[in-house]
FIDREN-279489 format. One record per residue (C-alpha): x negated, y, z; residue in one letter. Coordinates in steps of 0.001 Angstrom, whole numbers, plus 500000, padded with zeros to 6 digits. Each point is the difference from the previous one (the first is absolute). Layout:
% residues N
XYZA;...
This chain:
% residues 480
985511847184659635X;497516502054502254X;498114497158500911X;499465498777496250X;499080503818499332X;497524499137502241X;498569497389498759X;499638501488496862X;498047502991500628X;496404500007498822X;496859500273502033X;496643500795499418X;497358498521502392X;497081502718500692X;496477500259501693X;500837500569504000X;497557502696500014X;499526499489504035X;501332497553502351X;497129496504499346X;498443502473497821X;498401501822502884X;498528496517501289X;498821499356496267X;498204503514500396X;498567498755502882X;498813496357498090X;498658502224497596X;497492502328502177X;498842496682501406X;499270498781496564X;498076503154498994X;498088500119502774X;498435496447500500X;499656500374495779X;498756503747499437X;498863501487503168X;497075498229500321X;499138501180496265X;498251503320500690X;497783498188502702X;498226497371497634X;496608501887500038X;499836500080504101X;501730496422500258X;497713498578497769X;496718501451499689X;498023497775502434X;501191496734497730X;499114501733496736X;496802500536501607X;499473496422501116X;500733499258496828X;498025502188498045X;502609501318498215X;499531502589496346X;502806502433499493X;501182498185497007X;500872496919502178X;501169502503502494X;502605501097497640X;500237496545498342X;501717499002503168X;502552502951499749X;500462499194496069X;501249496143501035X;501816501771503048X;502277502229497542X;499472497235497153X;501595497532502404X;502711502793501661X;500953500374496795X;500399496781497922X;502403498899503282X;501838502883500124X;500409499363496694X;501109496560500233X;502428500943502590X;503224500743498212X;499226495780498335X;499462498657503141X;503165501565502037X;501910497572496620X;498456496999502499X;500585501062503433X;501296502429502019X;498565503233500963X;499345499270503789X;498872496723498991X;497223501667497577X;499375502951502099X;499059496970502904X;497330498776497457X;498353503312499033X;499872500871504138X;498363496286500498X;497243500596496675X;499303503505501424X;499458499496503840X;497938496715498471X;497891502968497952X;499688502453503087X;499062496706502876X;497848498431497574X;497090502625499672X;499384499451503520X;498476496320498995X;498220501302496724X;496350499503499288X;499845500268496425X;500870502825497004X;502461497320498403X;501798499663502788X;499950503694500790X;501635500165496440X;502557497454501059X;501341501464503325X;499785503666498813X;499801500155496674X;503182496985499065X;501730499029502818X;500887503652501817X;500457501274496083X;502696496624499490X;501625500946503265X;500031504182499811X;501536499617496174X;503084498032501109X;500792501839503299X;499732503684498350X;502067498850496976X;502440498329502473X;499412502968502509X;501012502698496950X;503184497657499056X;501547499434502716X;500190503429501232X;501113500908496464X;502853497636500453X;501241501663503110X;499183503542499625X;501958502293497325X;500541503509501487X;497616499756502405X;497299497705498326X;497264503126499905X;500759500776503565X;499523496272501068X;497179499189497926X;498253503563501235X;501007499332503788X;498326496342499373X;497158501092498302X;499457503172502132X;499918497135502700X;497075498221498106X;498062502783499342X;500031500604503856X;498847496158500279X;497287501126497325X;498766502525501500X;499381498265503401X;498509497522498526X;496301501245499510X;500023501164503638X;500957496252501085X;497993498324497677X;496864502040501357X;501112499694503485X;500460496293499316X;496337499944498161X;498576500963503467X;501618497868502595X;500412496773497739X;497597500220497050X;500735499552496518X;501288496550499887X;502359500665503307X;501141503096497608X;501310498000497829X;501248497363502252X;502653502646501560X;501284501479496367X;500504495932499358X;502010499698502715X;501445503249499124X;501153498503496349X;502143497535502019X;502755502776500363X;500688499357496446X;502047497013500916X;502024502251502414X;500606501764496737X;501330497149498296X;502449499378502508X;501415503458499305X;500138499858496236X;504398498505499796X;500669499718496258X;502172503684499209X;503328497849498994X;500366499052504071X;500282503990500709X;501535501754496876X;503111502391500517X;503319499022498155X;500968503120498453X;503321500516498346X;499991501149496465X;502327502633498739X;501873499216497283X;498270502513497744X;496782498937500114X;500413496236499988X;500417500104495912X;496525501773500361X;498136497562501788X;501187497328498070X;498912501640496819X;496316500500501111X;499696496346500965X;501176498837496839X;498417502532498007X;496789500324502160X;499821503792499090X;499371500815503390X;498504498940502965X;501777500941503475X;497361500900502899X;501434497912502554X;500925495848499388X;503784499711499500X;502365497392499529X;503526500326498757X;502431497497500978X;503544499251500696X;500877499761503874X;501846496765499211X;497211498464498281X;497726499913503184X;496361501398500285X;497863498879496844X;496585500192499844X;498001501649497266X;498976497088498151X;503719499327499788X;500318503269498769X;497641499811497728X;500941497041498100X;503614501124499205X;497835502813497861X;497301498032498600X;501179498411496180X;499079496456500121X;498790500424496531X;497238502063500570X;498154496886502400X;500295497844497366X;498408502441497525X;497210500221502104X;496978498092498833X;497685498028502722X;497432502580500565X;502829503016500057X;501103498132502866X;497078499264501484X;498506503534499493X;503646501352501739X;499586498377502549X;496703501614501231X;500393503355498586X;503093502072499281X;499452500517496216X;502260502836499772X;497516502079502051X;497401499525497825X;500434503365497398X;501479502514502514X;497805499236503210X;496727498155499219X;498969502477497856X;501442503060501675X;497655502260502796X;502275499090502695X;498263496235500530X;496950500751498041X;498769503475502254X;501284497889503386X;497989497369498641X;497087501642499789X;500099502351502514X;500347496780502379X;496699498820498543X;498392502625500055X;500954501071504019X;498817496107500783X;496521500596498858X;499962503224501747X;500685498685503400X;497765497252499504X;496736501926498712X;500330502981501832X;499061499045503306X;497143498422498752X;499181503717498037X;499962501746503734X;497837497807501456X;497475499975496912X;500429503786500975X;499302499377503548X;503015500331501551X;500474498424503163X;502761497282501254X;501159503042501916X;500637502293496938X;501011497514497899X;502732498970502099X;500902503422500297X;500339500569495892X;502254497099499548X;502238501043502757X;499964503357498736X;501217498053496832X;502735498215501724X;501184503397501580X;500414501712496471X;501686496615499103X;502130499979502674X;500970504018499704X;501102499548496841X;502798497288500311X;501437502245502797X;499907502614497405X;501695497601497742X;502674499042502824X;500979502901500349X;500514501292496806X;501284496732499098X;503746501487498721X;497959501777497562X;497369497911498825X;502671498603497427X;500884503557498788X;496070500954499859X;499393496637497748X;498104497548501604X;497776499742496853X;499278503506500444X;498500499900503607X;498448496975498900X;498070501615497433X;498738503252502937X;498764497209501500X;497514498841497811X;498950503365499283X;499348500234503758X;497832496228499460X;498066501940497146X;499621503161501991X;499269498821503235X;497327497366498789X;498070502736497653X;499751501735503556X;498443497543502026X;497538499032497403X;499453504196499610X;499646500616503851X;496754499930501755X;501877500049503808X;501063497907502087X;502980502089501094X;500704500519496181X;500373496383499127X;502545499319502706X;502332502076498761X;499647499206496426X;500311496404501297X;503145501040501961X;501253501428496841X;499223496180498472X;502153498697502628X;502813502438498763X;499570498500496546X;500094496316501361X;503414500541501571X;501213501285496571X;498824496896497770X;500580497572502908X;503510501188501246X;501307501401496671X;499014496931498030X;503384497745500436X;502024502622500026X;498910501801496934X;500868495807498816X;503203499663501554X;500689503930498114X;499891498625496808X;501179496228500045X;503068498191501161X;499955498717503135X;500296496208498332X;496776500720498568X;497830501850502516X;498182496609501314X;499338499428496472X;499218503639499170X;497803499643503474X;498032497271499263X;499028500840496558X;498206503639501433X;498216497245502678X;498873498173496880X;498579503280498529X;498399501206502928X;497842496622500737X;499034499959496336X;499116503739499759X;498582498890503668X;497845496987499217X;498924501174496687X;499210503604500755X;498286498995504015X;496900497598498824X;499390502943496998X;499843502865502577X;498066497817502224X;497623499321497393X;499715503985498828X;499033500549504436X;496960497573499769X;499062501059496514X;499380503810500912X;499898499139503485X;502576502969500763X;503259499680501529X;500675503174498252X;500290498805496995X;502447497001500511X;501993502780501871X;499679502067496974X;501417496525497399X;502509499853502642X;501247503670499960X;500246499690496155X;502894496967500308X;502085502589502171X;499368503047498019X;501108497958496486X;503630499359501553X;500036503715501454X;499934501068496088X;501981497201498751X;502625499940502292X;501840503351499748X;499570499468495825X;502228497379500189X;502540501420502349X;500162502820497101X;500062497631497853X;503248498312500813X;501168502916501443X;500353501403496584X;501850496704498699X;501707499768502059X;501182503727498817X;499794498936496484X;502391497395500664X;502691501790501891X;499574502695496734X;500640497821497912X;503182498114501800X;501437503008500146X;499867501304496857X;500922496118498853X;503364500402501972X;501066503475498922X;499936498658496235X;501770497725500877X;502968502103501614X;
């Protein structure tokens, strides 16, 4: 009788939230490095090819728009193409379109290719491994997924802010072609990464489930009221280990495929439909979005706005590494506070740190020192980490985790639209008045409209949200 009491008990199967995880972490500062790190060097890295090839600032920033444009429509696609193969499989085929990207400048002699290699194939490659990247540690991080995804990202802005001090160093002994040759060779890693990347459902931790809570669980998958934060799976001990998709079709009414007309299913299977009305046109993937865009065209102008100035090499190294350190101070801050970043609201630091982009750009364009612009560019840095680090996890804050790829993708989408669309127009405005200032200026605009927008429509819901529990429980005392 024991044993069959056994049997019969219910389990839960939860992220492991360490063990492969900690490899995964690992997997994932490789990815971010080969992918991002390089990002704030794209002035020093490629200046002497833009000057070969006579280059304007609107196809300067062209390249960036079909870098982002292309970043995002395959992040985008991501969450369709893991319904064809397997994660590893399509993580292996972003790594091999990317290093193709980062080795194939060396051979370029022409703008189109310089388009192709930068511009598509690094932009292909960098979408799917960040959208991968963000998932997987999602998968296997609950309780600690803002200390992992700080201590991995603290890790990459370390990478980042080395990386101008190679890449000059490199400049020097090797030239700019050699440059480039090493960070190739550097994108290799990314297949090292792959390796690491298990699927979750080899490492999850069979929980039991009391007794009390099991009607619960089961209630919120059938009724879909609410999301849990970490993937679970409930399941009779007897019955083996099923996998979600098992799961998932004891729940799913075979009426409602049927229903379905072709391009409902068609359109499902590339976009999660039911995201549609509370995400896409929320602030928490439209500001990301554009805040995204907006930091790409900043790190690819503004090394070419020093040396119009001229800067040296020297000191503009030195400002970009000064960029990386603010970067790279703030997720430490954000490690360590990480218990409390959750009880701050992640939307709220997110939204300091855009002020701090507004603020800190109005002050370099306002100073008239040298000394003066460093720091406001350190303070830049500080507002990077905050859009760059905060960006999946304000995400994963507000959808399930079943959805997050999808939720993912669809702010990569935004940000290479807001990216491609908005880069050749702010390009344009540089050689029309033949001032960086006032590109910087268009640019400052995008981050101040979210700064306003923003914290309206956390009030916003905020009172609903009030509104509703009002009138619930006035609803149930009539009742009684």
């Amino acid at each position: 009788m024991e044993a069959k009491k056994e049997n019969m008990k219910n389990y839960k199967y939860v992220a492991p939230d360490g063990g492969w995880g900690y490899l995964v972490a690992i997997s994932t500062i490789i990815s971010f490095t080969t992918t991002t790190a390089f990002l704030g060097t794209f002035g020093m890295m490629y200046n002497e090819i833009i000057n070969e090839l006579s280059m304007s600032s609107a196809g300067v920033t062209l390249v960036s728009g079909l870098f982002w444009m292309s970043g995002a429509l395959s992040g985008f696609f991501t969450s369709a193409l893991l319904k064809l193969m397997s994660m590893r499989w399509l993580a292996f085929v972003a790594s091999v379109i990317f290093a193709f990207g980062t080795l194939g400048i060396v051979i370029m002699t022409s703008t189109l290719m310089f388009y192709l290699t930068v511009g598509i194939c690094q932009g292909i490659g960098f979408g799917i491994m960040f959208n991968l990247s963000c998932t997987v540690m999602n998968d296997y991080f609950s309780e600690k997924r803002v200390l992992i995804m700080g201590f991995a990202q603290t890790a990459t802005g370390i990478n980042a802010m080395v990386a101008p001090i190679f890449v000059k160093w490199s400049i020097e002994q090797y030239g700019s072609r050699g440059t480039l040759l090493l960070i190739g060779g550097l994108s290799l890693h990314n297949f090292v990464a792959v390796l690491l990347m298990q699927p979750v459902r080899w490492h999850m931790k069979k929980v039991e489930v009391p007794e009390s809570t099991e009607l619960k669980l089961l209630l919120e998958a059938n009724n879909d009221v609410k999301k849990l934060d970490t993937p679970i799976i409930t399941l009779t001990d007897s019955e083996g280990s099923p996998t979600k998709e098992k799961s998932a079709k004891v729940l799913q009414s075979p009426t409602n495929d049927e229903k379905k007309s072709v391009f409902r299913k068609v359109l499902d299977s590339f976009i999660d439909t039911s995201l549609i009305k509370p995400f896409l046109f929320s602030c928490v993937a439209l500001a990301p979005a554009m805040c995204n865009a907006a930091d790409g065209l900043y790190v690819v102008m503004v090394p070419k706005y020093f040396y119009s100035m001229g800067w040296s090499q020297d000191n503009v190294a030195m400002v970009i590494t000064l960029y990386g350190f603010g970067d790279l101070a703030m997720r430490v801050i954000l490690t360590i506070i990480s218990k409390w970043i959750y009880k701050l609201g992640i939307q709220n630091i997110y939204i300091v740190g855009i002020l701090v982009a507004v603020l800190s750009r109005i002050g370099m364009l306002w100073s008239s020192s040298v000394i003066a612009t460093m720091v406001f560019f350190t303070l830049m840095g500080v507002a990077h980490c905050s859009i760059a680090v905060l960006g999946p996890l304000v995400i994963s804050d507000v959808v399930a985790p079943d959805k997050f790829t999808s939720a993912m993708g669809i702010t990569l989408l935004l940000s290479g639209i807001f990216s491609f669309g908005i880069g050749p127009i702010v390009g344009a405005i540089r050689d029309f008045t033949n001032s960086y200032s006032s590109a910087f200026y268009t640019l400052i605009s995008l981050y101040a409209l979210f700064a306003v927008l923003w914290p309206i429509e956390l009030i916003v819901k905020k009172n609903k949200r009030r509104r509703n529990t009002l009138e619930n429980s006035e609803s149930s005392q009539l009742k009684k």
